[in-house]
N, CA and C atoms as a LAMMPS dump frame, in Angstrom:
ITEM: TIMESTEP
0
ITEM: NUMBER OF ATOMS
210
ITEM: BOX BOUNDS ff ff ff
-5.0000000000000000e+02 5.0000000000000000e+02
-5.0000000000000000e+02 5.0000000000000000e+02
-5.0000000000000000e+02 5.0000000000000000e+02
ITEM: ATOMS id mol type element x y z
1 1 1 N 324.481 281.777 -0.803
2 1 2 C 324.092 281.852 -2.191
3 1 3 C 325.306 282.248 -3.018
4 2 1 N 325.658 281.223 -4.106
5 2 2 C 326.815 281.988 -4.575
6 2 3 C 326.435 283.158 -5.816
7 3 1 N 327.713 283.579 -5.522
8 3 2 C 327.764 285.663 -6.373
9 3 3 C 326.77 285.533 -7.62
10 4 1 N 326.877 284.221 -8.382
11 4 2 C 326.686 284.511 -10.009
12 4 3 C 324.861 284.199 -9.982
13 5 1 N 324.077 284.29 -8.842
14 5 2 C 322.775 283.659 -8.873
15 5 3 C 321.973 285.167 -8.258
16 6 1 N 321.38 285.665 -8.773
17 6 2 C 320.449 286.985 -8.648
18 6 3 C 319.382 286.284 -7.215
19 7 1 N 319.579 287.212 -6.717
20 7 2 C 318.251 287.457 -5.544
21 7 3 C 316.815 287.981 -6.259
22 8 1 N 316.751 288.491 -7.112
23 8 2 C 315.889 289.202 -7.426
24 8 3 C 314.905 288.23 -8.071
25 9 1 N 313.592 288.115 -8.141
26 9 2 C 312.984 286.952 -8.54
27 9 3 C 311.497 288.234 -9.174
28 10 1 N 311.245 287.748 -10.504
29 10 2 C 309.517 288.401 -10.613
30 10 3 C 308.454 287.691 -9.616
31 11 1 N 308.517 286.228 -9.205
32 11 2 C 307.509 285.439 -8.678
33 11 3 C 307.56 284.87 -7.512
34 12 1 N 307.097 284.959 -6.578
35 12 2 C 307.281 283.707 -5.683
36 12 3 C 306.109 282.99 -5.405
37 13 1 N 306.529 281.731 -5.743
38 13 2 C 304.938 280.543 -5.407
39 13 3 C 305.185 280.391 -4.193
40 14 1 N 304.136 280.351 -3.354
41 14 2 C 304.141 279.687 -1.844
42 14 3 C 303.433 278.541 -1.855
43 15 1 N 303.985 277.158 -2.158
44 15 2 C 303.85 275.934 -1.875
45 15 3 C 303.795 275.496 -3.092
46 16 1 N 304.1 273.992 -3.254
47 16 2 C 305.208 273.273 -4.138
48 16 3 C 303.611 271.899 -4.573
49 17 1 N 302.574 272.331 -4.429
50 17 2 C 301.374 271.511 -4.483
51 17 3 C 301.317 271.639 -6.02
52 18 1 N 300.369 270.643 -6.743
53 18 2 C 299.761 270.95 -7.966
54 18 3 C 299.729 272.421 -8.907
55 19 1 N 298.942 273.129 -7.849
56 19 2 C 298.908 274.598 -8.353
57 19 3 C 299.698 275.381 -8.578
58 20 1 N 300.694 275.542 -7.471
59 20 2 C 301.5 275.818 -7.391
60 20 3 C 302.737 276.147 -8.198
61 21 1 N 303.201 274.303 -8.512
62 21 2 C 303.7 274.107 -9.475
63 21 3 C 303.524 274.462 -11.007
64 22 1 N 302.402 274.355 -11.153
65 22 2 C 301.517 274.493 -12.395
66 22 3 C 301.662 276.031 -12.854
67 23 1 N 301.251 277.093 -11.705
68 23 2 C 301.55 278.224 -11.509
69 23 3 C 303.212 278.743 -12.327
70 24 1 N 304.006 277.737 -11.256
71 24 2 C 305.795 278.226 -11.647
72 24 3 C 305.954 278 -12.838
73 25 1 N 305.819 276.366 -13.447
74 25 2 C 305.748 276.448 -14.456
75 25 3 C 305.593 277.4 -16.127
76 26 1 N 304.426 278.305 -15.549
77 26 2 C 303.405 278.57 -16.942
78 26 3 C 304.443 279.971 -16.577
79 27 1 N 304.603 280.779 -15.289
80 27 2 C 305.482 281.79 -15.204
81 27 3 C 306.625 281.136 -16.115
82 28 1 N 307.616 280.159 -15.849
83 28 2 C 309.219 280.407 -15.908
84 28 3 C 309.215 280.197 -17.829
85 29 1 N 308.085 279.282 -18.336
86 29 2 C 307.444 279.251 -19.467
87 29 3 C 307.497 280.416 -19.872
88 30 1 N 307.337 281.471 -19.715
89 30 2 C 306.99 283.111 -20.029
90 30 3 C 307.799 283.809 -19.971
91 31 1 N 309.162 282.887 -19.442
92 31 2 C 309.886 284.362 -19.162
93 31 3 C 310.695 284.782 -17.55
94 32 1 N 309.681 284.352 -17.15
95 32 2 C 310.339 284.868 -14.998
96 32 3 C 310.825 284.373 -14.942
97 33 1 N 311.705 285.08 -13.656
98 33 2 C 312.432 284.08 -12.801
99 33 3 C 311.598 283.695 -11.421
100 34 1 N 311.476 282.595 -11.021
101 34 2 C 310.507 282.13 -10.589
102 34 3 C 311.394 281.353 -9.194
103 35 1 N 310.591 281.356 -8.222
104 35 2 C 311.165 280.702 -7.336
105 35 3 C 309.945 280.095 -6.073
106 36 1 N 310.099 279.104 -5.822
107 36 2 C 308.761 278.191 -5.145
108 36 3 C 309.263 277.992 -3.687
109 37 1 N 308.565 277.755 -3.072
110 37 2 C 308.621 277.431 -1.524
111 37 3 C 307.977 276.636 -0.907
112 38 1 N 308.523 275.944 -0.243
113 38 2 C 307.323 274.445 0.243
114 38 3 C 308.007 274.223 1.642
115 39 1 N 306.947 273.945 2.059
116 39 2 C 307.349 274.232 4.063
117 39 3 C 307.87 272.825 4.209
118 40 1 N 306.958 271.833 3.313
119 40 2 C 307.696 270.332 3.518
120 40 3 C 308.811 269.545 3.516
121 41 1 N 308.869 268.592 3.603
122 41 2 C 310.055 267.985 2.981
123 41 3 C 310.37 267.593 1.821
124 42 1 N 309.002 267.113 1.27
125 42 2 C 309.135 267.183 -0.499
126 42 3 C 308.263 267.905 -1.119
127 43 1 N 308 268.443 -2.247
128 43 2 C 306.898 268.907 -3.176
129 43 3 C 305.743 268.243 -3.051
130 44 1 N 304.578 269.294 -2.514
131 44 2 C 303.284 268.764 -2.514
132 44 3 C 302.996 268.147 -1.223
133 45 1 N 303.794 268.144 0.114
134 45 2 C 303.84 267.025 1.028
135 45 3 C 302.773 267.716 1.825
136 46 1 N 302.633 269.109 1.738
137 46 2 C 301.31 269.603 2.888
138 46 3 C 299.886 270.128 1.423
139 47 1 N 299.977 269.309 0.77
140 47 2 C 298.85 269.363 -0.027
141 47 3 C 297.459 269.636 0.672
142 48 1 N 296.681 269.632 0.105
143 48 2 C 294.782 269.64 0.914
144 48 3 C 293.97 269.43 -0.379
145 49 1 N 294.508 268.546 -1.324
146 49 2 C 293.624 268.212 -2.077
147 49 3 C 293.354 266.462 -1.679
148 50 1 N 293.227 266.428 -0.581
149 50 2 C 292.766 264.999 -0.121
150 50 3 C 293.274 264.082 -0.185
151 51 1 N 294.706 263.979 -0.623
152 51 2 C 295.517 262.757 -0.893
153 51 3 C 294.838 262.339 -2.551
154 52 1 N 294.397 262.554 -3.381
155 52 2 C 294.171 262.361 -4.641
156 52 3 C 295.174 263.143 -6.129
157 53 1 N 295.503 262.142 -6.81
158 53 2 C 295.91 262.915 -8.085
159 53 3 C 295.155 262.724 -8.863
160 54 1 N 294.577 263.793 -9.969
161 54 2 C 293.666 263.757 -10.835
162 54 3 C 295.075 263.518 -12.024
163 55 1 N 294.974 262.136 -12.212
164 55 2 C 296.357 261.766 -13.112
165 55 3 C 296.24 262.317 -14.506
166 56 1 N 294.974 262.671 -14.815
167 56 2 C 294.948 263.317 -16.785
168 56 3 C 295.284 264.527 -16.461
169 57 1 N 295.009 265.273 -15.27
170 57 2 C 295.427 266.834 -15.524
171 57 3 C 297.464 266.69 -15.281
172 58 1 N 297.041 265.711 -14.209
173 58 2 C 299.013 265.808 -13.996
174 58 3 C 300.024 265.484 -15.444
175 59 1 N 299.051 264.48 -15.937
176 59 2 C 300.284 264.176 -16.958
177 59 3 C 300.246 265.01 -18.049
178 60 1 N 299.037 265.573 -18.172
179 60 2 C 299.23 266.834 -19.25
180 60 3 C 299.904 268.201 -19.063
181 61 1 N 300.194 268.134 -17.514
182 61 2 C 300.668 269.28 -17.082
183 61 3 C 302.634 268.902 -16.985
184 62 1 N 302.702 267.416 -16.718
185 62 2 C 304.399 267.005 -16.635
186 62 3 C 303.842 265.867 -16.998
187 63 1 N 304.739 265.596 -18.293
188 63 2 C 304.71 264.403 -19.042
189 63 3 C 305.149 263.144 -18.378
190 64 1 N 306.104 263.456 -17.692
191 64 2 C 307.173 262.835 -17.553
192 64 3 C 306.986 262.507 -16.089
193 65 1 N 305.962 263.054 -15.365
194 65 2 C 306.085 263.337 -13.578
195 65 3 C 305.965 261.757 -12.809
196 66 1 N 305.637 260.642 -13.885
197 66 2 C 305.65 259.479 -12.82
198 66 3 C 306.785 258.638 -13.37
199 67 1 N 307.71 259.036 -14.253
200 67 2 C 309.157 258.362 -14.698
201 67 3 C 310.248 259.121 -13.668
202 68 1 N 309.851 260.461 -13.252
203 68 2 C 310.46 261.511 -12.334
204 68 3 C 309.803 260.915 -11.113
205 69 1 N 309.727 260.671 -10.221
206 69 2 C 308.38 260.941 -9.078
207 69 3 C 310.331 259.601 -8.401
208 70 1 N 310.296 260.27 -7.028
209 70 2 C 310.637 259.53 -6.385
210 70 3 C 309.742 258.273 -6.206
């Protein structure tokens, strides 16, 4: 980790799913320093919401998440 990046975090999300995200978000929005963790290989990859996106909550939550979206 280089020197100029604080260890110290107010938040930690454990997993990089919908909620999750949504979660870091509305924190780093506020103020924290926020830091997420996802056991996967990408964001959301050990989800359990059934393989479904409820696409009106996603895009109101990231505008932008299917111009972004690998």
């Amino acid at each position: 980790m280089p020197a100029e990046r604080s260890a110290v975090w107010d938040a930690v999300i454990v997993g990089a799913g919908l909620a999750g995200l949504a979660a870091a978000e509305t924190l780093a929005d506020a103020g924290l320093q926020v830091v997420v963790l996802e056991r996967g290989d990408a964001p959301g990859s050990k989800n359990v919401t059934g393989g479904r996106l409820y696409v009106g909550s996603v895009r109101d939550l990231f505008p932008e998440w299917w111009a972004e979206a690998p």
